[in-house]
N, C-alpha and C positions, 0 to 999 in steps of 0.2 A: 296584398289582400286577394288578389287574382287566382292567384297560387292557392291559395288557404279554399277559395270557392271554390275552384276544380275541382280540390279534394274531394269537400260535403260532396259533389255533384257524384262525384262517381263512388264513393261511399254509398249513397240513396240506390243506386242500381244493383247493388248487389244485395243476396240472400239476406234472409234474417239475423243467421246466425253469426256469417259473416263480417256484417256490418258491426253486430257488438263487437266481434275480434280486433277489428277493425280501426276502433276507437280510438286505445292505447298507441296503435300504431302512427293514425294521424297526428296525436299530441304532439309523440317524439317528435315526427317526422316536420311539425309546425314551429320546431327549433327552440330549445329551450335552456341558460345558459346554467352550467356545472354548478351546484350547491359548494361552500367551502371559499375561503379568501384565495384569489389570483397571488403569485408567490412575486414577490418586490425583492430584489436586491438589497439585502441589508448593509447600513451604515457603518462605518467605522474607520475612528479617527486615527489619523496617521500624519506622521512631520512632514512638511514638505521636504529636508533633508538630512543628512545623519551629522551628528555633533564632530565628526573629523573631515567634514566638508573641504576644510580649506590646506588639511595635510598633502605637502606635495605626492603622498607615499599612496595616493588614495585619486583614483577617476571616477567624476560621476558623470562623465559627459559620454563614456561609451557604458553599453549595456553589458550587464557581468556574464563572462566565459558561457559557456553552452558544455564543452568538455572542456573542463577547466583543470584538468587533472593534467592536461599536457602542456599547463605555462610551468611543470617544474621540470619541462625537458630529461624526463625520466623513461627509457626506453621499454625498462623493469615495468616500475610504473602501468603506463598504457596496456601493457602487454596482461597482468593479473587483474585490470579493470576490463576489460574487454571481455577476460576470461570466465569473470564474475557476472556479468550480464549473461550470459549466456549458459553458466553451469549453477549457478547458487537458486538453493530448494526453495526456501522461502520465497523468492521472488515469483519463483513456478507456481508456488502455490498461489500469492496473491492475483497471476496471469490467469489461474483456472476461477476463481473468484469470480471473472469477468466473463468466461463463458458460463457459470454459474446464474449470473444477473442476466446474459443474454438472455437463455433457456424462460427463466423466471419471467421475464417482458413480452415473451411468447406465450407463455400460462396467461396473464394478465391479459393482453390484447384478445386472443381468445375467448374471452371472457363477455367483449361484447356482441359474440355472435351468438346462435342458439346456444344454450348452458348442456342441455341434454340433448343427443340426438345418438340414440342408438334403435338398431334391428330388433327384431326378437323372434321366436321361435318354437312354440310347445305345442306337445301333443299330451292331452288328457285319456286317461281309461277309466271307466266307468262300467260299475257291474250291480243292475239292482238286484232284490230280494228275488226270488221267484215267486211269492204269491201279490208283488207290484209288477212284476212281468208280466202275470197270466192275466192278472184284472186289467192293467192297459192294453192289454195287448200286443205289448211290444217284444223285443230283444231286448232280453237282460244284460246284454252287453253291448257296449259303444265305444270310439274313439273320436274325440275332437281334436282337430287339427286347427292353427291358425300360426301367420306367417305375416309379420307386418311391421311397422315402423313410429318410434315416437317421439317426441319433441318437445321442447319447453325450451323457453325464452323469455327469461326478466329483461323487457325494455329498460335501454339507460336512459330511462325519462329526466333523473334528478342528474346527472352528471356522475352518478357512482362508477361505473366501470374508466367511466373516461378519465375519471382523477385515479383509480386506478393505475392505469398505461402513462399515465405523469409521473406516477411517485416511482414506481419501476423504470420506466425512462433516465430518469434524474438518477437512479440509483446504480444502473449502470453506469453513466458519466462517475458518478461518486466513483464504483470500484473503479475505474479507469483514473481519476485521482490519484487511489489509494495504490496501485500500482506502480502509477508515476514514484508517487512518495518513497513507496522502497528501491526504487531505482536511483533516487537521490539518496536515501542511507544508504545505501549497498554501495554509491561510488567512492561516499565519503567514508564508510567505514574501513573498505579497501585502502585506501590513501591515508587513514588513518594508523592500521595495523601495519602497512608498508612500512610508514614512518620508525612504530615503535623497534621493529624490525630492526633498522638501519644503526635506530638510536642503541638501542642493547647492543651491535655491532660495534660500532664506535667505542662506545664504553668497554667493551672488550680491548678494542684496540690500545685505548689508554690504559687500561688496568694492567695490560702487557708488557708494555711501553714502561710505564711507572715501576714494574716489577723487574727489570732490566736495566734503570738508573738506581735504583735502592740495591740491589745484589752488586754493582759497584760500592754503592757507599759500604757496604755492607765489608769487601773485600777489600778498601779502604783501612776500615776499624779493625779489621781481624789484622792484615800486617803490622798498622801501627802498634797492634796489643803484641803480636809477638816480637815486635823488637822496642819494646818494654818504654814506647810514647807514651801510651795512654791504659786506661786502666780496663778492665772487661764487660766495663759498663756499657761503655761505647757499643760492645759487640753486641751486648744482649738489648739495648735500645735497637739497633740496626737492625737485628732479627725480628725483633718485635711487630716493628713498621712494615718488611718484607713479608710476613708471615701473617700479616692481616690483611694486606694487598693481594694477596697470592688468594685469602679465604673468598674474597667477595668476586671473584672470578668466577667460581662454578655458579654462585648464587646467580650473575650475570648471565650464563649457560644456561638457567633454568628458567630466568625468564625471556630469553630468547629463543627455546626449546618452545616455551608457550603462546608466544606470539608468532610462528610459525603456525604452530599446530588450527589457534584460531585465524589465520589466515586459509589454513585449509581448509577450513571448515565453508569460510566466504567462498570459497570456489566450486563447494561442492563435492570436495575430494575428502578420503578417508585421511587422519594427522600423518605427516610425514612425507606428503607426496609432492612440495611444493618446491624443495631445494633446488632443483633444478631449471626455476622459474627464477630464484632469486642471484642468479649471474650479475655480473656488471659492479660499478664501481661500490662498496660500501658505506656508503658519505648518506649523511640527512639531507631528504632534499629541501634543493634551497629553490625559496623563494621569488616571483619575479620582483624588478626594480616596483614596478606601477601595476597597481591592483584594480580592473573596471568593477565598481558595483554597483553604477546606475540610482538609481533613485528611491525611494523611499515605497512610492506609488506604485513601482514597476512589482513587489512582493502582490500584489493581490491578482496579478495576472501571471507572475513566476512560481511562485507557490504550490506546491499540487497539494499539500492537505489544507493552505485557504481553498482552493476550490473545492475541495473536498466536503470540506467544513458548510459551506454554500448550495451544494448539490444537497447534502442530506439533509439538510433546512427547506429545501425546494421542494425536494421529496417528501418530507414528514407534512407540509403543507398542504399537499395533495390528500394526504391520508385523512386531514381532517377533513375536508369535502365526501371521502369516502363515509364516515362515520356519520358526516351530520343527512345523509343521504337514508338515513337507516329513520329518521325520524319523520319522513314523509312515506305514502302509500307508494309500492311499487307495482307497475302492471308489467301483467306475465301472459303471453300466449302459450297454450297449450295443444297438443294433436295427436291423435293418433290412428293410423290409416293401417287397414290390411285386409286380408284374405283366409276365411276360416272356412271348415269343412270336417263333415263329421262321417263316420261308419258305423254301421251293425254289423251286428255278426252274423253270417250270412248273406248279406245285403254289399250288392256294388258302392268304392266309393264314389259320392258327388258331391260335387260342389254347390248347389243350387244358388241360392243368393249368398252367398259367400264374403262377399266386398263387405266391410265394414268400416268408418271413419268416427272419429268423434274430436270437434274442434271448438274452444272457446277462449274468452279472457277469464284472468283472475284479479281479482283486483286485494293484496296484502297490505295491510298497517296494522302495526302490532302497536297500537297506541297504549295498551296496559301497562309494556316493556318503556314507555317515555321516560322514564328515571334513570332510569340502569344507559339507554342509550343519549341521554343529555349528558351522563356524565362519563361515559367513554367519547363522547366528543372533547370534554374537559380534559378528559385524559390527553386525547390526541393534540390537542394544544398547549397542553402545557409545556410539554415534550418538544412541541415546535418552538415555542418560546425559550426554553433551555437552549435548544440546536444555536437561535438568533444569539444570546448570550456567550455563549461557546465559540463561533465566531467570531465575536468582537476580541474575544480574551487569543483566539487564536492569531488574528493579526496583533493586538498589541503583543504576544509573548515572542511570535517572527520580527517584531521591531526591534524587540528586546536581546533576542538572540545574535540578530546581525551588530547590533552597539557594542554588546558585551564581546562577541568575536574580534570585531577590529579596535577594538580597548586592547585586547588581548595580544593582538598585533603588530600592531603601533609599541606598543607600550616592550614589547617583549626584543621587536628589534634593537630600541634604544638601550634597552639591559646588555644585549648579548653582546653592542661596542664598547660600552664597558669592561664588562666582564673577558671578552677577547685581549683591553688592555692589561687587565688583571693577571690574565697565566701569558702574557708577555715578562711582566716583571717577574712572575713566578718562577718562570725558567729561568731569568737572567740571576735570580736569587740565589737556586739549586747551584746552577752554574756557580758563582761566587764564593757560595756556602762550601763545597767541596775543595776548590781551590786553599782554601783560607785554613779547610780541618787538614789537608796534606799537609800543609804550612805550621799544622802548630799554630797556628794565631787565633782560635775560637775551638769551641769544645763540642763534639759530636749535637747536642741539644739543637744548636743552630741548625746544624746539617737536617736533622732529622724534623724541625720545625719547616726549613723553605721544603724540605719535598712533600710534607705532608700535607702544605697550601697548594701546592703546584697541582699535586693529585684533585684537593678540592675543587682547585677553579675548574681546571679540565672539568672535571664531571659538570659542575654547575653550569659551563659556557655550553657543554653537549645538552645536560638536558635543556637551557635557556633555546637554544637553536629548535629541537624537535616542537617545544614547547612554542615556537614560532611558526613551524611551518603546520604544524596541529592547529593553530588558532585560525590560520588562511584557510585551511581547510573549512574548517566551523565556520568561516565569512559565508565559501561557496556555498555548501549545504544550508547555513539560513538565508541564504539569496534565493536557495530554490534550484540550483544548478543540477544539470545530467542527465532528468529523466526526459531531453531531446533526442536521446538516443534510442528511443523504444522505436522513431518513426521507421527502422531501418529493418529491424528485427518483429518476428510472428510473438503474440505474448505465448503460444501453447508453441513449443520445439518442435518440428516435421516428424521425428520417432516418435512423442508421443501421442500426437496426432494420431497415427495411424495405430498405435494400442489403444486410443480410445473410440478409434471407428473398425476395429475389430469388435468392440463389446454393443455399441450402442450407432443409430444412426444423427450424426452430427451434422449431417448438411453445412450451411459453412460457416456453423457457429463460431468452429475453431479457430478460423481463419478468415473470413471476410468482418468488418465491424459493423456492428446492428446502425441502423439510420441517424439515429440521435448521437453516437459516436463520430460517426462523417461529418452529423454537421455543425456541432458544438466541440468537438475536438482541438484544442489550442496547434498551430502550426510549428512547426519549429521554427526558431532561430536563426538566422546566416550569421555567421560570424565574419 
């Protein structure tokens, strides 16, 4: 209350005019709290832990990989993810986003200090009549000069600006998120295109493979037909099998041709420039024994579009404080100070009393407009309400996402020792089948039945395998994994840095992170 007396005291000692200016200022200045609800952390349910809790094939006791892309001990691998963080467009874009919002929180903040504060500068001419020249007496001709300064300032009396510099705050954080976010597609999609990669490889190799024990059988049928075993059926089954083995080869080429190309693309390179990235062993990679995925809980702090999801709900929050700020009187100081001076013609210039000022409050409430801005408040809340909703459905679809993955996992390993049993006997079959048609003791049909299964399993075990290490993948990425690696790396590249402070002055937007980045920023990880 002390504080508050002061004020009046030295309010009373000042000018008239003053003291009305004055008014607004004390209010603010007498502390008044932000119109608009304070933004709560929204609710939402989640397991304590995931339904394969107790599969040995699965750890919840350490927290899941950080670059999780290096438990499949792929040289490859690491080498075109690396690549990818640092060359792929999209990601660049989503990094200038974030100087985008910088810039944007600077407009905003701005915003609580004078609104208008510019110079000014005119010279008038003026030429009367001449029979008002002769009757005044004057010079029919003049120049006014003035040179001065003016100002205006809507006090954030109701909390408008200041929920302003919230919802842009928060919305930075948000693109900083969403950043993250495609740091985690981008790792997984790498690791996922790798794979398909490997797998079309593979499959070539068996289609080869397979096409190289049928041109036996095949050479098989054709002796026995010409020394008159068996009849030219045999040969033209043989061909048949051989000739449709041989067809799905290119098809193979075309989609390994294509999964290249969209890997190029992940890197930021024009199709075709990645071959030489793709060295080293041809194999799917394989997966580790023990997979860490932590807890259930640990998703709304690993997550970057749940934070994501949460900042823009924070944000939107703020905005309705902005709006409902529009429904109370705003006061505004006004001013303006300078120096004018006039000439005749003929006549020396002077300045005489020259100094001019004019300074007061205004006091605005568009109470007519009360409809139209109650329900742009409705507006702005509704909006925040959907955000709250959107959230809840975002963590339960990331619950959903990590189940359904290591469903997919679990569930895919156990197929593929099957199915590994399966082109066991297949071969062994092939093997027998052949034996048995030299022998005369079974008729081509056989033969051409075991290698037709052989071929199948193969393929079915290759894609069962990709289809396993595809779903670990899908674990990491809805666990939230990878985008720890941005702590290393500038989100704007040092070249384009310096092409954008060629064009425009960035001070260090580009490269240092605005305040509420430093200190709501998630840490990384130690692994």
């Amino acid at each position: 209350m002390r504080g508050h007396d002061g004020t009046r005291q030295a309010i009373r000692g000042l000018p008239f005019f003053l003291r009305v200016a004055s008014v607004p200022v004390a209010l603010a200045l007498g502390g008044c709290a932000s119109v608009g609800p304070d933004f709560k952390k929204p609710e939402a349910t989640i397991t304590e832990s995931w339904a394969a809790k107790d599969d040995p094939r699965i750890s919840t006791q350490a927290t899941a990989d950080t670059l999780w892309w290096r438990s499949f001990n792929d040289p490859a691998l690491d080498r075109l993810v690396d690549l990818a963080y640092r060359q792929n467009l999209p990601l660049q874009i989503a990094g200038l986003r974030i100087v985008e919002a910088r810039a944007q929180l600077g407009v905003v903040t701005g915003r609580r200090y004078p609104q208008v504060q510019a110079a000014f500068a005119n010279a008038t001419a003026q030429r009367l009549s001449e029979s008002t020249a002769n009757v005044a007496g004057l010079d029919n001709t003049f120049v006014d000069y003035q040179v001065g300064f003016d100002a205006f300032w809507e006090l954030d009396f109701w909390g408008k600006y200041r929920r302003g510099v919230e919802a842009e705050a928060n919305n930075v954080l948000a693109s900083v998120a969403n950043y993250d976010q495609a740091l985690v597609s981008l790792s997984a999609e790498v690791a996922r295109t790798y794979t398909a990669i490997r797998t079309f490889e593979v499959l070539i190799a068996l289609a080869r493979e397979n096409e190289r024990v049928q041109r036996e059988g095949l050479q098989i049928a054709e002796s026995r037909f010409r020394n008159g075993a068996t009849s030219e059926l045999d040969v033209a089954q043989a061909t048949t099998l051989l000739e449709s083995t041989r067809a799905s080869i290119p098809k193979l080429q075309g989609g390994l041709l294509q999964a290249r190309n969209a890997l190029s693309i992940l890197l930021g390179q024009p199709p075709g420039m990645v071959n030489e990235l793709l060295t080293g062993s041809q194999e799917i990679p394989r997966v580790p024994a023990t997979v860490a995925v932590g807890v259930p809980a640990e998703l709304l702090r690993r997550r970057p579009d749940i934070r994501a999801a949460e900042l823009s709900a924070a944000a939107q929050s703020a905005r309705i404080g902005v709006a409902k700020a529009d429904l109370y009187p705003s006061f505004s100081l006004f001013g303006t100070i300078g120096i004018g001076a006039s000439s005749g013609a003929g006549a020396d210039f002077s300045l005489g009393d020259g100094l001019f000022y004019s300074v007061g409050p205004r006091i605005r409430w568009p109470f007519f407009n009360y409809g139209r801005i109650e329900n742009t408040v409705r507006v702005e809340d509704a909006r925040f309400q959907q955000l709250l909703v959107g959230y809840r459905d975002t963590v339960l679809r990331a619950a959903q996402e990590v189940e359904n993955a290591l469903a997919g996992f679990l569930s895919g390993q156990e197929a593929a020792a099957f199915e590994q049993a399966a082109v066991n006997a297949a071969l062994r079959s092939v093997e027998l089948a052949l034996v048995q048609y030299r022998e005369g003791a079974v008729d081509y049909q056989r033969v051409l039945d075991a290698q037709r299964s052989l071929l199948l399993q193969q393929i079915s075990l290759a894609q069962t395998r990709s289809a396993v290490t595809t779903s670990l993948i899908a674990v990491y990425k809805a666990l939230g994994g990878g985008w720890e690696s941005r702590q290393a790396q500038p989100i704007v590249a040092e070249p384009m840095q310096a092409e954008m402070k060629d064009r425009t002055n960035w001070g260090d937007l580009l490269s240092e992170p605005s305040s509420p980045e430093s200190k709501q920023s998630p840490a990384p990880e130690k692994n």
